[in-house]
DODRENMAR-854362 format. One record per residue: x, y, z of N, C-alpha, C, CB in turn; residue in three letters. Coordinates in steps of 0.001 Angstrom, whole numbers, plus 524288, in hexadecimal, padded with zeros to 5 digits. Glycine has a CB too. Layout:
REM DODRENMAR-854362
[r [X, Y, Z], [X, Y, Z], [X, Y, Z], [X, Y, Z], 'ala'] ...
***
This chain:
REM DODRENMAR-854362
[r [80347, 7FB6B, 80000], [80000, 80000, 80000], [80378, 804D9, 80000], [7FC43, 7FFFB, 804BE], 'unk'] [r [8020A, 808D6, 7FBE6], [80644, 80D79, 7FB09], [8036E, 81189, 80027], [80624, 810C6, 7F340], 'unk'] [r [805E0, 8166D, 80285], [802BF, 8187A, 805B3], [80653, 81E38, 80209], [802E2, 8168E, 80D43], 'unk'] [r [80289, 822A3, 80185], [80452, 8269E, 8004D], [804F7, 82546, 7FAFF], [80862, 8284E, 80338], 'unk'] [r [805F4, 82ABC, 7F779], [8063F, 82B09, 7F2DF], [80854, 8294D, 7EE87], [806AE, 82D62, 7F2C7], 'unk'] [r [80707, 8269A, 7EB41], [80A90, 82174, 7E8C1], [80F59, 823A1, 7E664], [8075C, 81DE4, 7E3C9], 'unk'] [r [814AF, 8204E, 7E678], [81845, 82360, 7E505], [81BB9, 824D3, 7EAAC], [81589, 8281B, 7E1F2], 'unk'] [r [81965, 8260C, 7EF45], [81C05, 828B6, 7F2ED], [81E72, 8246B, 7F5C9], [818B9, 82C57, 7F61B], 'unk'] [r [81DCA, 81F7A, 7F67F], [82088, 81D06, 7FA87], [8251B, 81B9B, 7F732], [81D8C, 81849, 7FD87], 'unk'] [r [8260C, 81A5A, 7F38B], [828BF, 81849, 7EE37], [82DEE, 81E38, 7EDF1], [822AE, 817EB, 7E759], 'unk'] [r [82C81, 8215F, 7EF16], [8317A, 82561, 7ED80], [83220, 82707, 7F290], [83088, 82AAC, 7E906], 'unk'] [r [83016, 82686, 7F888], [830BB, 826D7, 7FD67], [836B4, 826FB, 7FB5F], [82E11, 82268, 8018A], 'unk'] [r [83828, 8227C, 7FDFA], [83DCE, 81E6C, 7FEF4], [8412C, 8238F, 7FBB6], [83DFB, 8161D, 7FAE4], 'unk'] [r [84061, 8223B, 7F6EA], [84466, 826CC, 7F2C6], [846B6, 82CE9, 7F66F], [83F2B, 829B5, 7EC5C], 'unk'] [r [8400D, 82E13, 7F670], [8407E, 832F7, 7F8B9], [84363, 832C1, 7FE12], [83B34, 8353A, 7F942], 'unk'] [r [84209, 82DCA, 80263], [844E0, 82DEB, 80651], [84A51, 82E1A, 8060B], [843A8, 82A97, 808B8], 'unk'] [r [84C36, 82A31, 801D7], [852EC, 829EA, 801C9], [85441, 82F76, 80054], [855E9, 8254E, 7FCED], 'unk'] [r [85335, 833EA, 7FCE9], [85312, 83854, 7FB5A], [853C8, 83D62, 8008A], [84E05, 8382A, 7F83B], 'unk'] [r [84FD3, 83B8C, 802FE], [8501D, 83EE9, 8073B], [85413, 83E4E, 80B87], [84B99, 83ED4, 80955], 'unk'] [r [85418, 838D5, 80D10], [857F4, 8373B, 8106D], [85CA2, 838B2, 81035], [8584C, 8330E, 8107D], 'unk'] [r [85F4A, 8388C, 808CA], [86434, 8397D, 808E5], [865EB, 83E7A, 80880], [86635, 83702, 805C1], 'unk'] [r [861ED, 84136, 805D2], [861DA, 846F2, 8070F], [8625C, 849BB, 80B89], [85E37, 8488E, 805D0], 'unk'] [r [85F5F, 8461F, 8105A], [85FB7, 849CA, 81606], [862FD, 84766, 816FE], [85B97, 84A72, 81AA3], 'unk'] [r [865B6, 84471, 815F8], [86B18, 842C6, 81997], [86F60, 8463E, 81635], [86CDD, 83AEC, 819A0], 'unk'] [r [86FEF, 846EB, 812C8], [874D5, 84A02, 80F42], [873B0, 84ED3, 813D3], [8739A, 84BE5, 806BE], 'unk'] [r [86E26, 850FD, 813F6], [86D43, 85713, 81573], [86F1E, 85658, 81AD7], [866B2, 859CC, 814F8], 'unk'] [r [86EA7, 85141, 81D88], [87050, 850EE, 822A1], [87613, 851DC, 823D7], [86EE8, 84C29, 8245C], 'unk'] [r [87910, 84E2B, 82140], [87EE2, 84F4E, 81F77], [8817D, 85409, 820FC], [87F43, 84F68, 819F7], 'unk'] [r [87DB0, 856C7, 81D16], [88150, 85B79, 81C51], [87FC9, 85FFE, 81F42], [8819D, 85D1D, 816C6], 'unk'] [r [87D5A, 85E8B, 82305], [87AF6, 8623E, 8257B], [87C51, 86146, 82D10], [87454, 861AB, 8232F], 'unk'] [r [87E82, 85AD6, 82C56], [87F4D, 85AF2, 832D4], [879B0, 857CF, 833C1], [87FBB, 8623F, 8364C], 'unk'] [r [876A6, 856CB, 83237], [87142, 8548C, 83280], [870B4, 84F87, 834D3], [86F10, 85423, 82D8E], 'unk'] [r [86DA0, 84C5A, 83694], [86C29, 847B3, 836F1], [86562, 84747, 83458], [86D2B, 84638, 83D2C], 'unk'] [r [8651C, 842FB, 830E6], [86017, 8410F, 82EF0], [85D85, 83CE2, 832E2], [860FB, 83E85, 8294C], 'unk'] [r [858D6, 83F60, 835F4], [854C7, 83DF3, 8380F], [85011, 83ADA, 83373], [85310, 84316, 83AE0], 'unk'] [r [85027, 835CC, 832FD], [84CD0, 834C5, 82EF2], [8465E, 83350, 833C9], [85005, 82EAD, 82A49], 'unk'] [r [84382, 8349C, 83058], [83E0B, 8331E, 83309], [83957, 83101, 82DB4], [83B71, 839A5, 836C5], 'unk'] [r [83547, 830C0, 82E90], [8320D, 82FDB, 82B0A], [8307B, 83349, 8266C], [82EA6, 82EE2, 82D65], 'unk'] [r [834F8, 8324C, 82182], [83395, 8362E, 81DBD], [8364D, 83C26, 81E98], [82D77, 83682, 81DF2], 'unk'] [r [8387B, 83D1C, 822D2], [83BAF, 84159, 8269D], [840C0, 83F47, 82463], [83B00, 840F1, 82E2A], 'unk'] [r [84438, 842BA, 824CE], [849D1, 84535, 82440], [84B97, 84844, 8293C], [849F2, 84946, 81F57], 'unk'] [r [84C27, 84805, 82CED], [84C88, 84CD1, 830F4], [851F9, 84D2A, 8312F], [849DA, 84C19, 836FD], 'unk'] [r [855BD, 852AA, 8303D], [8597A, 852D7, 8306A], [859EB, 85942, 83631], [85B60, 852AD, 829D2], 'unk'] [r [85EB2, 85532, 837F6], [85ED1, 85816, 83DBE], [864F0, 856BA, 83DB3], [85A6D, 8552F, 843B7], 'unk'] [r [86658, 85B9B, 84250], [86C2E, 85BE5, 843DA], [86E55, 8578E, 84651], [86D39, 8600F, 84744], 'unk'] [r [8722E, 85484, 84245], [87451, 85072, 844FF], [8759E, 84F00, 84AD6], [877C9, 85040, 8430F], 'unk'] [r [87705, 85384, 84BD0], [879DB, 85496, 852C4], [87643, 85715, 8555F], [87F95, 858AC, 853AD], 'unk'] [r [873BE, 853E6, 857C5], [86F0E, 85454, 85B4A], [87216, 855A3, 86261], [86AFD, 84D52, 85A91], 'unk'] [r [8704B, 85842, 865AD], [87200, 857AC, 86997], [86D60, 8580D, 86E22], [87615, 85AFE, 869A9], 'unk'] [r [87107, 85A54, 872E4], [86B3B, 85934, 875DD], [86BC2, 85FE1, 879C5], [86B46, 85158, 87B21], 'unk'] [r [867B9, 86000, 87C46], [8677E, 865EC, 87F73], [86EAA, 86736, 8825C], [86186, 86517, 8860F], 'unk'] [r [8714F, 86358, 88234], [876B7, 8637F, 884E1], [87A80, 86754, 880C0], [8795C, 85CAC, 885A0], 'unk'] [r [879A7, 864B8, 87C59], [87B2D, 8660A, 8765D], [87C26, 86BDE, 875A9], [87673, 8645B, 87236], 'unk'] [r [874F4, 86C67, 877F8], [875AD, 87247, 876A7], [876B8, 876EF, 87967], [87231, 87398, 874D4], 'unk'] [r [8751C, 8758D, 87E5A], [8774D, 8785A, 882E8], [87D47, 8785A, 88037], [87671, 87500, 88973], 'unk'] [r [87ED4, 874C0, 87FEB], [885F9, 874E0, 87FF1], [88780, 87751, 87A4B], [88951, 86D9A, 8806F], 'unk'] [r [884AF, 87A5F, 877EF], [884FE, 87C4B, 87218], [883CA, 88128, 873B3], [88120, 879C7, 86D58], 'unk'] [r [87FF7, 88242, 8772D], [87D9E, 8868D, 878B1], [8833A, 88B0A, 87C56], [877EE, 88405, 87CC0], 'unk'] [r [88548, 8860B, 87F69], [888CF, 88915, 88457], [88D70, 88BA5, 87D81], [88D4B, 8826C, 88B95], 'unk'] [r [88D85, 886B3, 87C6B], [89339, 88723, 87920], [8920D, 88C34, 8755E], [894DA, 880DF, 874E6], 'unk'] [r [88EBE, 88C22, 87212], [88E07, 890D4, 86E51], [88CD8, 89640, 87179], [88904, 88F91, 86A3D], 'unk'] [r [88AC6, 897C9, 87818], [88A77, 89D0E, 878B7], [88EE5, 89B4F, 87C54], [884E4, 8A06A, 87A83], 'unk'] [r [89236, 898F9, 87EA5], [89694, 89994, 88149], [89404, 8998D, 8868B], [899F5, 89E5F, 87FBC], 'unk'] [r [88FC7, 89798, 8863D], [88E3F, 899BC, 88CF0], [8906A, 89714, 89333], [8878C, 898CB, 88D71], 'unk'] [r [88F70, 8973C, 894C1], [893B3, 897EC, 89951], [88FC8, 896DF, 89E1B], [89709, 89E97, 89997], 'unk'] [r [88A4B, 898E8, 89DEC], [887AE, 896B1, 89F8B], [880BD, 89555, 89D1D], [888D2, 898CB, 8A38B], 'unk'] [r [87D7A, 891AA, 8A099], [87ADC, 88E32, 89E1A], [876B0, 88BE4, 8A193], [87E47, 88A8F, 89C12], 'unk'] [r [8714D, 88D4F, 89FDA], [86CF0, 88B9B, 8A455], [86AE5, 8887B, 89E48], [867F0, 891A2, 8A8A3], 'unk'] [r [86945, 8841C, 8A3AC], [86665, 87EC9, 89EF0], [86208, 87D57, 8A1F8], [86A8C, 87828, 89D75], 'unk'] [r [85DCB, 87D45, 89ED5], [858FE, 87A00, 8A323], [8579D, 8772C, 89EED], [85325, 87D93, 8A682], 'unk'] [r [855AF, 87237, 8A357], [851FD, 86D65, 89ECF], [84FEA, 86A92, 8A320], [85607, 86866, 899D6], 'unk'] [r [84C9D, 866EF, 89F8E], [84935, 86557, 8A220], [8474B, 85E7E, 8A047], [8453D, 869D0, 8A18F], 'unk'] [r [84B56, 85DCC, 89DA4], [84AD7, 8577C, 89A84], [8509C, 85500, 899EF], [8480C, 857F8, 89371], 'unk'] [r [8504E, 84FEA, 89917], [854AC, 84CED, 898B5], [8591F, 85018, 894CA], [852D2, 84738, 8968F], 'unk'] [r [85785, 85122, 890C7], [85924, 85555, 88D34], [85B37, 857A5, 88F9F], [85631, 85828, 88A9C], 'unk'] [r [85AEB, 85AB1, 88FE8], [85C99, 86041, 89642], [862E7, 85E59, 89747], [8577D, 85EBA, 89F05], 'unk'] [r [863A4, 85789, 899D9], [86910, 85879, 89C5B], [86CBE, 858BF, 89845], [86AD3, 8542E, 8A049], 'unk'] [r [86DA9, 85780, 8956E], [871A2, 85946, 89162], [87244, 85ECC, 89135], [87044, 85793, 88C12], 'unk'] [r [86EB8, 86358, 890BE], [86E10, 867F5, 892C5], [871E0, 8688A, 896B9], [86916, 868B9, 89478], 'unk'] [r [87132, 86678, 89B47], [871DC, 868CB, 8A0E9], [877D4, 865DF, 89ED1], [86D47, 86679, 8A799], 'unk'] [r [8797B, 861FF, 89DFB], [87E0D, 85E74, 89E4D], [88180, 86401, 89B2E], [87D65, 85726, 89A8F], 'unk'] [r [87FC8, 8653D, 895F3], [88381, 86A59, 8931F], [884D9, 86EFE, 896AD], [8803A, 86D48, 88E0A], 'unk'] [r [880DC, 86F97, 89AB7], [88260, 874EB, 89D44], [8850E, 872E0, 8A147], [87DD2, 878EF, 89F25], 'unk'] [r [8859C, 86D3C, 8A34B], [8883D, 86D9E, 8A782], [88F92, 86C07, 8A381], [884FE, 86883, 8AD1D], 'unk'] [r [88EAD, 86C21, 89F98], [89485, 86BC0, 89E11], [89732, 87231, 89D78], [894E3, 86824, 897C2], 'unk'] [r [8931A, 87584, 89D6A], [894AA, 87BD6, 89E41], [89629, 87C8E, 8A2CB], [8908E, 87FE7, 89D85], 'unk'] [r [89421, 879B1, 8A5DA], [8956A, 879B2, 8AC3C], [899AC, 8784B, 8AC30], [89281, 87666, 8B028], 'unk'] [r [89BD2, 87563, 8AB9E], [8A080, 87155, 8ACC2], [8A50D, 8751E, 8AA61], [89FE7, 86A8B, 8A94C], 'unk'] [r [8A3FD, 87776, 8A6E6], [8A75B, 87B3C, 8A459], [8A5EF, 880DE, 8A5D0], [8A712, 87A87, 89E7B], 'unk'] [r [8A46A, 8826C, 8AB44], [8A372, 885BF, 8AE62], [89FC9, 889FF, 8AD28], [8A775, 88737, 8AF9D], 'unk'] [r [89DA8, 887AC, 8A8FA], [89869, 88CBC, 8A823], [89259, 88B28, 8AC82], [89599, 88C49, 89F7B], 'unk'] [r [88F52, 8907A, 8AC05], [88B74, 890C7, 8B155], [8868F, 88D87, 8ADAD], [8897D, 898B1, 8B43B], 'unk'] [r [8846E, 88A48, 8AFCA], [87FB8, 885CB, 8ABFA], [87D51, 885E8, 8B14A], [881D6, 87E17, 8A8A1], 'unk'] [r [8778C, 886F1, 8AFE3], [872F4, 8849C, 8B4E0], [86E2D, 88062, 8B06F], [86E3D, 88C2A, 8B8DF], 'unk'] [r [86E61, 87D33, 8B1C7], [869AA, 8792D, 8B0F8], [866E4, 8783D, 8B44E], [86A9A, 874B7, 8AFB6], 'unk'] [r [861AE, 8791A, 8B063], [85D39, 87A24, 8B2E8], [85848, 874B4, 8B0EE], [85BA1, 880D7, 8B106], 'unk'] [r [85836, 87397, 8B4FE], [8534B, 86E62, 8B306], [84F3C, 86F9E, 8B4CE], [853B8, 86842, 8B500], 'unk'] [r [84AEE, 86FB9, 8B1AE], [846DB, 8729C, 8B125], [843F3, 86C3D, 8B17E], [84679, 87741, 8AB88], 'unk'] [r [84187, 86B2E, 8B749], [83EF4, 867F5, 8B9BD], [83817, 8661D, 8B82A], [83FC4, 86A3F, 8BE94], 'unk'] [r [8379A, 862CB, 8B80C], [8321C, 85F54, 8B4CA], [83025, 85A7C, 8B6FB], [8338B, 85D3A, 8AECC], 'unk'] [r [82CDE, 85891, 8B5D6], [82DFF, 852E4, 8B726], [8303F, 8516F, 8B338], [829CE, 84F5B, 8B85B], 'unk'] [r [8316B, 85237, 8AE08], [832CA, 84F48, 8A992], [83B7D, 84EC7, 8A90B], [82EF7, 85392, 8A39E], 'unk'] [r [83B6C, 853DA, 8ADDF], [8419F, 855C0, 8AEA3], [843B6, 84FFB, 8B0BE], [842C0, 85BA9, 8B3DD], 'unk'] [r [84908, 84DA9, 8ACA7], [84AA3, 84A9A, 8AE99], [84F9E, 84C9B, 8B366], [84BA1, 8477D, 8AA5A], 'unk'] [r [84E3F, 847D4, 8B8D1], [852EA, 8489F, 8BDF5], [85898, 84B0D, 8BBBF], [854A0, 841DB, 8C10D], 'unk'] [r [85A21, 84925, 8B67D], [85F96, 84993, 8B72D], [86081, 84F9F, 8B521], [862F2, 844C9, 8B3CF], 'unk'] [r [85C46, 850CC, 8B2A9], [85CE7, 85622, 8B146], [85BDB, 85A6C, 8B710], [85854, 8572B, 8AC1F], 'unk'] [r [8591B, 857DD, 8BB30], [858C9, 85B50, 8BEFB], [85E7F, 85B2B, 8C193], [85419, 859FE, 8C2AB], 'unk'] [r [85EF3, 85603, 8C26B], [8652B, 85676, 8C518], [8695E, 8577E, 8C332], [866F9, 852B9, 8C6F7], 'unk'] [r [86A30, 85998, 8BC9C], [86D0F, 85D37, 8BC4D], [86C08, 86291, 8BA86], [86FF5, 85B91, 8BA3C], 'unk'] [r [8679F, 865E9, 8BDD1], [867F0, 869A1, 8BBB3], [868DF, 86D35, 8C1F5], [86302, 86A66, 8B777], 'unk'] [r [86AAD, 87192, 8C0E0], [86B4D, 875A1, 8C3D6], [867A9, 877EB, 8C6DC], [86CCD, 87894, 8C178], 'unk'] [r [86194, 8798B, 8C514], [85E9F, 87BC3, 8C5FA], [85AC7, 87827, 8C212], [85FD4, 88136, 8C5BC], 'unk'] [r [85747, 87704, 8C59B], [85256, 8755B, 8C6B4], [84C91, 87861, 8C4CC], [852AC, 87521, 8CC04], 'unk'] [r [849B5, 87A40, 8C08F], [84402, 87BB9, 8C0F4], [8411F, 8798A, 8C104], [84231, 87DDC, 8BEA8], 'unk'] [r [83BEC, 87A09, 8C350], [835ED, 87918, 8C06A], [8346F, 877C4, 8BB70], [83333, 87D17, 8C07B], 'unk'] [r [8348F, 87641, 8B8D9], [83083, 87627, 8B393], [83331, 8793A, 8B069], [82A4B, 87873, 8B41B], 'unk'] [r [83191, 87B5A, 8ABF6], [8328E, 8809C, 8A8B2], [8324F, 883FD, 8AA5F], [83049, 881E5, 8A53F], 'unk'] [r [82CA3, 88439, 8ADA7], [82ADD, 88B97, 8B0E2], [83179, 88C71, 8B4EC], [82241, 88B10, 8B807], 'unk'] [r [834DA, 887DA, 8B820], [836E4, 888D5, 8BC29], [83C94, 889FB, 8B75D], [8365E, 883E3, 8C186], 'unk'] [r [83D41, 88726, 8B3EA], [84194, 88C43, 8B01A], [8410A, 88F2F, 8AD4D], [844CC, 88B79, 8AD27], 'unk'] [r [83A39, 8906C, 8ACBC], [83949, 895F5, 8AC4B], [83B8E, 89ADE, 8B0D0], [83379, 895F6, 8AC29], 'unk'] [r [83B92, 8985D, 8B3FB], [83C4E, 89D4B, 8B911], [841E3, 89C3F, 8B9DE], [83852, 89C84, 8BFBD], 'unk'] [r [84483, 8988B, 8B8D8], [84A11, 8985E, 8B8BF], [84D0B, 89C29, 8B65E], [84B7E, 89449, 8B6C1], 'unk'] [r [84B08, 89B88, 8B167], [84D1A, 89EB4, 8AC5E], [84A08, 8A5A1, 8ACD2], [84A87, 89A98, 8A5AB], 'unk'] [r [847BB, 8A71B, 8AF50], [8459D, 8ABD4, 8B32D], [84992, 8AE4A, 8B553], [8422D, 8AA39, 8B7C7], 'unk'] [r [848B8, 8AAB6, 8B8F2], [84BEC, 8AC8A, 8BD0A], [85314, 8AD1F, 8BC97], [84A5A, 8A8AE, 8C148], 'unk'] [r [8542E, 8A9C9, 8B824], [859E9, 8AC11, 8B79C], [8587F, 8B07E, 8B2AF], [85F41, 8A6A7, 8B5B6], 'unk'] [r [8557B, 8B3FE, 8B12A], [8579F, 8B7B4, 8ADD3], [85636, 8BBD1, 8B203], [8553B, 8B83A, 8A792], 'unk'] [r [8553C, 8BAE5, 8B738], [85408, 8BFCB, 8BA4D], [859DC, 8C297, 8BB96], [8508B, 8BE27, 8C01E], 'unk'] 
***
């Protein structure tokens, strides 16, 4: 049984090899990785990293010296782990774990300062531009 327009499943395949090798050349040359999905091509930055990544891209490109981090998910410690390597190399870092039920322990026990919810680093972030 054919489904869809006659002709179309028959030059699919063609068209797929076509596309495929096309987004991978474009990937190539671009630093890319090809994400294949259904009929999809998704081309995305090979070098993926994680919230640590960028904190540590962030310190490095403004030179900063110091560094407040809040989070609130597993995600998060890689975060807190980059600012405490600013530490170690004597710059001022406060991490801030912004408390939930969903906040995992290890992110509370390494952070500096402790809030409420969002509303409690709403008033965090207040209260230091006073």
């Amino acid at each position: 049984m054919q489904t869809g327009p006659p002709g179309r499943q028959s030059a699919l395949p063609a068209a797929s090899r076509t596309l495929n090798a096309t987004a991978r050349q474009v990937a190539e040359r671009n630093g890319l990785e090809v994400l294949l999905g259904k009929l999809v091509w998704e081309l995305r930055p090979a070098v993926r990293g994680d919230k640590g990544d960028a904190v540590r891209r962030i310190i490095g490109e403004s030179n900063a010296h110091s560094v407040i981090v809040a989070g609130d998910d597993l995600g998060d410690l890689s975060a807190f782990a980059a600012a405490f390597e600013l530490k170690a190399r004597g710059g001022d870092v406060l991490r801030v774990a912004v408390d939930s039920a969903e906040a995992p322990p290890a992110l509370i026990d390494q952070a500096d300062v402790i809030v409420d919810g969002p509303p409690g680093l709403l008033e965090f972030l207040r209260r230091l531009l006073v």
